[in-house]
C-alpha positions in Angstrom: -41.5 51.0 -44.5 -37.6 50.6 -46.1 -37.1 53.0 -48.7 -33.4 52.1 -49.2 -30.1 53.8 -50.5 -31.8 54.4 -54.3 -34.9 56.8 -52.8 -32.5 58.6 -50.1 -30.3 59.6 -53.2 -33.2 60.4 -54.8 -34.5 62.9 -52.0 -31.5 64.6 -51.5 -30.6 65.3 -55.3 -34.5 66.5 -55.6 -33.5 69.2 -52.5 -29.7 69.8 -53.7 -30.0 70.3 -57.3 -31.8 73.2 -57.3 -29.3 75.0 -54.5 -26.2 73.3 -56.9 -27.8 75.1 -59.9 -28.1 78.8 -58.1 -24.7 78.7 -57.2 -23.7 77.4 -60.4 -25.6 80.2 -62.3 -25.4 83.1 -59.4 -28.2 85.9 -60.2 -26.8 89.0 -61.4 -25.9 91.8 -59.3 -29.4 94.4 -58.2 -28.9 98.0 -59.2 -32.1 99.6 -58.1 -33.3 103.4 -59.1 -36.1 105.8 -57.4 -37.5 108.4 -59.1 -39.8 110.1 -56.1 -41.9 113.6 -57.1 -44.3 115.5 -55.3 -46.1 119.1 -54.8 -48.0 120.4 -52.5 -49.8 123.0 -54.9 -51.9 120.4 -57.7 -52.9 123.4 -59.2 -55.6 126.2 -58.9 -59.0 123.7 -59.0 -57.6 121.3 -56.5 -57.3 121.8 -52.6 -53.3 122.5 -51.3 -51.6 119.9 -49.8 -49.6 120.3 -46.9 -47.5 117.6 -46.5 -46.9 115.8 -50.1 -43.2 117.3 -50.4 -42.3 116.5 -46.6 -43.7 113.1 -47.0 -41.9 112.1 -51.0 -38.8 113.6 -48.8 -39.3 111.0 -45.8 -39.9 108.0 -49.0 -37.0 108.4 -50.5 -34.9 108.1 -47.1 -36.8 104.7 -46.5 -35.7 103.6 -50.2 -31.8 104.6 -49.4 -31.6 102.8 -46.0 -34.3 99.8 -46.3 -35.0 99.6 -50.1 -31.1 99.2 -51.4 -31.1 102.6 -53.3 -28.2 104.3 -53.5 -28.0 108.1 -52.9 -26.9 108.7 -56.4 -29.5 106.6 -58.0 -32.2 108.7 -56.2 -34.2 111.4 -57.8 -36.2 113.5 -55.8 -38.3 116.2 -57.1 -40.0 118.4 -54.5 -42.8 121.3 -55.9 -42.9 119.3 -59.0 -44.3 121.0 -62.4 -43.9 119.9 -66.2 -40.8 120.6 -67.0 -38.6 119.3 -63.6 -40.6 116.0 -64.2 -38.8 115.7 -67.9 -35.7 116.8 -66.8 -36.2 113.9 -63.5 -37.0 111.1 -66.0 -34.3 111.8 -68.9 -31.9 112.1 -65.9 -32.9 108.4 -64.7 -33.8 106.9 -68.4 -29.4 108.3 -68.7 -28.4 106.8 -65.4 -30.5 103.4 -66.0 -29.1 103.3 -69.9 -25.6 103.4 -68.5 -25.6 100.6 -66.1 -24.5 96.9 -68.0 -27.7 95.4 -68.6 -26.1 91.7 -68.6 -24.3 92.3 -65.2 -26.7 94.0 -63.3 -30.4 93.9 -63.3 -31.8 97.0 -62.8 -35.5 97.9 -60.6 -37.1 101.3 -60.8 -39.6 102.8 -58.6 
């Protein structure tokens, strides 16, 4: 079966036009953010844990060197009660606010 010159141009600008259109319109840059919290005491009806701060800890080491978080987009919040929680979030909600939302998309986890 001859397919000709008209269907091979066909097939490759089917497989190069979306590859010409990524690199026309690269994808912005990937800011990601972590927000990690953990306590070993839930409080006085629930059983202690004994390893939820050691294992948030060990997390948020995985997210800095596999998961593209940097260090200072990291929150971490060991024995966490109430009031550390609010102060964690507004610190991210500030950090995430200041990064240019058209130049960089931004993840949080």
């Amino acid at each position: 079966m001859k397919f000709g010159l008209p269907w091979l141009c066909f097939a490759l600008a089917c497989v190069l036009s979306p590859a010409l259109a990524a690199a026309a319109h690269p994808a912005p840059a990937l800011r990601r953010f972590a927000l990690i919290a953990a306590s070993n005491d839930g409080g006085p009806d629930r059983m202690r844990l004994r390893f939820a701060n050691s294992d948030a800890e060990s997390m948020a080491k995985v997210l800095r060197i596999l998961g593209g978080v940097r260090a200072e987009d990291l929150v971490l919040v060991t024995q966490a009660r109430r009031a550390s929680l609010q102060q964690a979030f507004d610190r991210v909600r500030a950090e995430v606010e200041k990064v240019p939302g058209v130049k960089q998309r931004r993840e949080l986890f």
